[in-house]
ZALOTI-730350 format. One line per 2 residues: their letters; for each residue x, y, z of N, C-alpha, C. Coordinates in steps of 0.05 Angstrom, whole numbers. Layout:
<nodes>
a> X Y Z X Y Z X Y Z; ...
</nodes>
This chain:
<nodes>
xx> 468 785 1350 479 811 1344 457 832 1340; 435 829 1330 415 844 1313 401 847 1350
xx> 403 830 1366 379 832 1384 392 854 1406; 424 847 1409 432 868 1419 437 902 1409
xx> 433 899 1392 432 927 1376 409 936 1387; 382 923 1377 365 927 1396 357 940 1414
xx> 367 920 1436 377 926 1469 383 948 1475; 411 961 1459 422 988 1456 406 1009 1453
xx> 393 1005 1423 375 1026 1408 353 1029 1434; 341 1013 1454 319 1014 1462 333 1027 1486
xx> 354 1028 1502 366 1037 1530 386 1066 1515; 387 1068 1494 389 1100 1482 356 1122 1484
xx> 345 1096 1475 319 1116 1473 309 1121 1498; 306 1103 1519 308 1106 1543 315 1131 1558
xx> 340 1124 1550 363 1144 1565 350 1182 1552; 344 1186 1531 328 1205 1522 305 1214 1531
xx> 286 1192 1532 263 1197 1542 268 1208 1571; 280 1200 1587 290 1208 1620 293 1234 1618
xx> 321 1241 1597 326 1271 1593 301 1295 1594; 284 1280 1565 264 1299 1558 248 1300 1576
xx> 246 1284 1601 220 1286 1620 232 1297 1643; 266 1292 1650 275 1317 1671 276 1351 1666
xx> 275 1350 1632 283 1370 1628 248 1388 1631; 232 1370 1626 206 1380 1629 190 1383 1658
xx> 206 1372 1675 193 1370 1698 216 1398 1718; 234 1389 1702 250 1418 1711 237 1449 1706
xx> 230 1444 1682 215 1478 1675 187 1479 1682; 178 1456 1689 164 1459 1699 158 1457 1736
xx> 173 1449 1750 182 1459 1778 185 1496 1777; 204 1507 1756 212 1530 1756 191 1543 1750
xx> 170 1542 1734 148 1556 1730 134 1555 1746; 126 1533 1765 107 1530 1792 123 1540 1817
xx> 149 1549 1807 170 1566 1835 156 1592 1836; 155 1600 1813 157 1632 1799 125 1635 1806
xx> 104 1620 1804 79 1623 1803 72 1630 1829; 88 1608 1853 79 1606 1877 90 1633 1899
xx> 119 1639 1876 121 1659 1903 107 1678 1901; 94 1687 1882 78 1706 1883 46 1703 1910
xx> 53 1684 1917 24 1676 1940 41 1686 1971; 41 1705 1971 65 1720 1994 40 1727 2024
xx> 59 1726 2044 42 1742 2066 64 1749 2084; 62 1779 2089 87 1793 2108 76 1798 2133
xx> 89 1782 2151 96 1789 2188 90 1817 2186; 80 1821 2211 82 1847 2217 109 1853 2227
xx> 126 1878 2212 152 1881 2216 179 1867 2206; 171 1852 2189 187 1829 2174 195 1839 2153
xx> 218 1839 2139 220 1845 2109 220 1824 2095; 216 1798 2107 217 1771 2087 194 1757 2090
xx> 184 1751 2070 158 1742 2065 148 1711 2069; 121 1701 2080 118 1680 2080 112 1673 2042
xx> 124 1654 2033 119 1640 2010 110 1618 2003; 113 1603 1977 103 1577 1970 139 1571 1955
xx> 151 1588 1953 177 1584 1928 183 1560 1948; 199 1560 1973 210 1535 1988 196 1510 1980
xx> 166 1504 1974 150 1489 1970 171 1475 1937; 169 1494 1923 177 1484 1901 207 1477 1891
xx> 226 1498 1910 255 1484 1913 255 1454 1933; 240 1451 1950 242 1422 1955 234 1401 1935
xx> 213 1414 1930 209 1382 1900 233 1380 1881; 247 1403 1876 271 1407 1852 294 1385 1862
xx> 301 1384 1889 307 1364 1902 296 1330 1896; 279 1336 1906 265 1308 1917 252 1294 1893
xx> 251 1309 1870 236 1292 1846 262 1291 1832; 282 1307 1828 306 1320 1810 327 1299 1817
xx> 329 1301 1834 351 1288 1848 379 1318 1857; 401 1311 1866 421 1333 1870 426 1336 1843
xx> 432 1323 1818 439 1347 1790 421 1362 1793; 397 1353 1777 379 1368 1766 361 1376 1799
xx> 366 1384 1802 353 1393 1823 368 1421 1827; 401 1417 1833 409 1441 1841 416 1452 1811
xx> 404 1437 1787 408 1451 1763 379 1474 1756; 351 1461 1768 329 1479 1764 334 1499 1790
xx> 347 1496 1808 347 1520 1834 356 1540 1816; 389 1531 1815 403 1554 1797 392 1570 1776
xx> 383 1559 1757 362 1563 1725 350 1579 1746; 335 1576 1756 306 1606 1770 322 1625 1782
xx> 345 1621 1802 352 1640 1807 376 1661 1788; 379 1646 1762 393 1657 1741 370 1682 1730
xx> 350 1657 1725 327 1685 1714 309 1700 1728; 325 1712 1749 316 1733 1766 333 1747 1765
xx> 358 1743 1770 380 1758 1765 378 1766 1737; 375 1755 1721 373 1767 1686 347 1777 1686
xx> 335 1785 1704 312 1804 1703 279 1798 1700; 278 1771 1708 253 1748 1699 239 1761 1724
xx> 213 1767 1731 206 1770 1749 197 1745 1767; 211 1732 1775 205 1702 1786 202 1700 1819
xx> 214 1719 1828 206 1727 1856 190 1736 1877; 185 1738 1902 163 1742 1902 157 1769 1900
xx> 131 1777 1901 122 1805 1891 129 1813 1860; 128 1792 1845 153 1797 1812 178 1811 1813
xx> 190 1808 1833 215 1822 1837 233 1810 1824; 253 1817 1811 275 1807 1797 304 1819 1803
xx> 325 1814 1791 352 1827 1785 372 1832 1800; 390 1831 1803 419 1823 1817 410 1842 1848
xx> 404 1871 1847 402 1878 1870 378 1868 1892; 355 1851 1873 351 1843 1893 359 1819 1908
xx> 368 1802 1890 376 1775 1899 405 1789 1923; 426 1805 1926 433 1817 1944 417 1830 1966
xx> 398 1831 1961 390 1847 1990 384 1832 2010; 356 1839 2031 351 1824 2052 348 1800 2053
xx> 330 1786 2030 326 1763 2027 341 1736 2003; 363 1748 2000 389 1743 1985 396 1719 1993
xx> 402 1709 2026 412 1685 2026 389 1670 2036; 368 1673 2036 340 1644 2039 344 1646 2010
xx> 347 1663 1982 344 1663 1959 367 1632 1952; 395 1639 1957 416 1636 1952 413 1602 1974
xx> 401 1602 1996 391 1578 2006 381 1557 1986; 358 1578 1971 350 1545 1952 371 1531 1934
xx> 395 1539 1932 414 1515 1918 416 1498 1930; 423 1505 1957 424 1482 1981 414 1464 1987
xx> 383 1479 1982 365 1455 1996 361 1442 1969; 360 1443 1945 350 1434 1927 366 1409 1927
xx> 399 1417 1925 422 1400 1931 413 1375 1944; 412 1387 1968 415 1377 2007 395 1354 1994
xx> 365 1358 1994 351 1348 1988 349 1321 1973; 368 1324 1950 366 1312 1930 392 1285 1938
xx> 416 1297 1954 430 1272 1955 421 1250 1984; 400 1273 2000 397 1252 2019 371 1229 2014
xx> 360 1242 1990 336 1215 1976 347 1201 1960; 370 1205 1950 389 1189 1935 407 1161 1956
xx> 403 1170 1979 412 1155 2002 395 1137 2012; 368 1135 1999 357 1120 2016 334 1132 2028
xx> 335 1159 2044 317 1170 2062 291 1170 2046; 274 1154 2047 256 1156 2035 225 1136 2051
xx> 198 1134 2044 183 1118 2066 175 1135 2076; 182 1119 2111 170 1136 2132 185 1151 2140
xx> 211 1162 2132 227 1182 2140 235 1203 2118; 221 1201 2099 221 1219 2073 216 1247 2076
xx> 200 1255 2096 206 1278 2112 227 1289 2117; 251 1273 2127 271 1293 2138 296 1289 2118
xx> 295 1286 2088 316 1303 2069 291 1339 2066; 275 1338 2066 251 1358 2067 263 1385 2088
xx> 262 1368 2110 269 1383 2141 301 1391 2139; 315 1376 2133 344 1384 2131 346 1407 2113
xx> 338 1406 2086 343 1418 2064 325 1445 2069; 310 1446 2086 296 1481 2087 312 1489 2114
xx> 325 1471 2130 339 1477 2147 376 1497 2134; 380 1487 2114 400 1487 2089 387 1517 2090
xx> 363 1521 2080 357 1556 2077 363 1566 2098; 357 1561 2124 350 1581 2149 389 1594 2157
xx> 398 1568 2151 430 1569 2148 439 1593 2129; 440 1593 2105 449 1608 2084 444 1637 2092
xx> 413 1637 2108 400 1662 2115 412 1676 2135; 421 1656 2151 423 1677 2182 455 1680 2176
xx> 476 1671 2166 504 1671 2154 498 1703 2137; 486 1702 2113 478 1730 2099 476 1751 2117
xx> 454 1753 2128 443 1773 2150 469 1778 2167; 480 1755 2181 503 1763 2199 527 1780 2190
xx> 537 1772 2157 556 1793 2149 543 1821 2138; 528 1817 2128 510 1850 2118 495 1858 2135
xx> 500 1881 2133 480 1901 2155 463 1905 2136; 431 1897 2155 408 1911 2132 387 1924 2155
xx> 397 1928 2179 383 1935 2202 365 1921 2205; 356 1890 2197 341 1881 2201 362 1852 2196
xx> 359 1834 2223 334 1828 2246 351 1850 2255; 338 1856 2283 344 1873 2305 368 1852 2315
xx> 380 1873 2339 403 1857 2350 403 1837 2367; 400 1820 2372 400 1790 2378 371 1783 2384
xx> 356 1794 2365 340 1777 2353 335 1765 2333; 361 1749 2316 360 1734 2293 344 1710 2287
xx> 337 1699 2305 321 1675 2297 297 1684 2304; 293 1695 2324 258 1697 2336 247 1716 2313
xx> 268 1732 2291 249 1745 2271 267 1732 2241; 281 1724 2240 288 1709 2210 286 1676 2208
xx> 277 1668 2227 280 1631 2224 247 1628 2233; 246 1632 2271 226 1622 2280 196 1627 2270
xx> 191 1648 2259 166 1654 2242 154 1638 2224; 181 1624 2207 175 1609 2180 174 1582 2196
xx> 179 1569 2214 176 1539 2219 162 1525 2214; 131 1544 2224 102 1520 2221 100 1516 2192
xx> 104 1538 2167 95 1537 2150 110 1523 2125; 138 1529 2138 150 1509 2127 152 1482 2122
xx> 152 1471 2159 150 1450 2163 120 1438 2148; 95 1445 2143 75 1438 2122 89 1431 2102
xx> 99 1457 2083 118 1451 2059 127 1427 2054; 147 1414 2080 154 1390 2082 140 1376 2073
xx> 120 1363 2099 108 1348 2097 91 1335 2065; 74 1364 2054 68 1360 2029 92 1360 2005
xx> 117 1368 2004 129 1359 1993 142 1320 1984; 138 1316 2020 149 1293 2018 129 1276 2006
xx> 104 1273 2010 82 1258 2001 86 1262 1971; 85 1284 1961 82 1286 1931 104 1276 1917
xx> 126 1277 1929 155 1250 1919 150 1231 1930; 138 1225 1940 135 1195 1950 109 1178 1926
xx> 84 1194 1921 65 1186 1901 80 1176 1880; 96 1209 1864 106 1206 1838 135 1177 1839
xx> 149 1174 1861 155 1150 1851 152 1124 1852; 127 1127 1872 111 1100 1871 99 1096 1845
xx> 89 1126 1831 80 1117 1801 102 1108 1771; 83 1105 1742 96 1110 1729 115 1125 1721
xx> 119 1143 1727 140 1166 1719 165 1160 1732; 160 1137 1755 197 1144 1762 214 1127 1744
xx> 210 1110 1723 226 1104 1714 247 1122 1692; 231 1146 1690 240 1167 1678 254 1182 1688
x> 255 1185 1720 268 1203 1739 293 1187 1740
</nodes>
């Protein structure tokens, strides 16, 4: 009786410790979102910026899993809308998250999501890359859907991908790659029993 109490007491504290280390790896994803997008570089003629934020909504995924993953997307994009400057260039607040770059913004739920149930599936190894590739694919989606119902005169007229998708590929696709390695370390290490 006494040893299962035990047992209990020790898979409660467990179960806590997990909490306190998603909840810490959560604010801390969100703080390295907020940090990175500020590392921006604009196309000539582009209103949407190359970033690092995608870098960090894929780990929200891939280390998070789909809760907490599309729970730290949401959380960052809550506190931009409540006026956090977390975006890139410190941009914040409801009109911007509406404007041009509204649905790659409104993408990272997706991919954070996308991400998180297809490493939950398995995809992981030598194909751990493509919950990575799907899930920024998840942005390019949300993006060109946005753009298509709002007029923002930008992209030009049927050039939607060759100036809102095809620009970001190479740099993305990096993103991936180093995304997937860095979920692949952390749960080869100690820490995943916490995840």
């Amino acid at each position: 009786m006494i040893s299962q109490t035990n047992s209990k007491n020790q898979k409660n504290l467990l179960f806590d410790e997990k909490i306190l280390v998603k909840l810490f790896i959560s604010l801390s994803l969100i703080i390295f979102t907020s940090i990175f997008a500020q590392i921006k570089y604009f196309l000539p003629d582009n209103p949407v910026p190359i970033t690092l934020q995608t870098f960090g909504v894929l780990l929200m995924g891939g280390i998070l899993g789909p809760r907490w993953g599309l729970g730290s997307s949401s959380a960052y994009i809550l506190l931009g809308i409540i006026g956090v400057p977390v975006f890139q260039g410190a941009n914040s607040g409801f009109d911007y998250v509406l404007g041009v770059t509204g649905g790659y913004i409104l993408g990272f739920i997706l991919a954070s999501f996308t991400v998180g149930i297809l490493i939950n599936k398995g995809l992981t190894n030598l194909t751990s890359i493509w919950p990575y590739i799907i899930g920024t694919m998840t942005i390019y989606f949300s993006a060109i859907i946005w753009l298509s119902v709002f007029d923002f005169t930008w992209p030009e007229d049927g050039k939607m991908l060759s100036q809102a998708v095809y620009p970001f590929l190479i740099g993305d696709f990096i993103k991936a790659i180093f995304a997937s390695i860095i979920t692949t370390l952390i749960f080869k290490s100690a820490l995943k029993k916490f995840i």
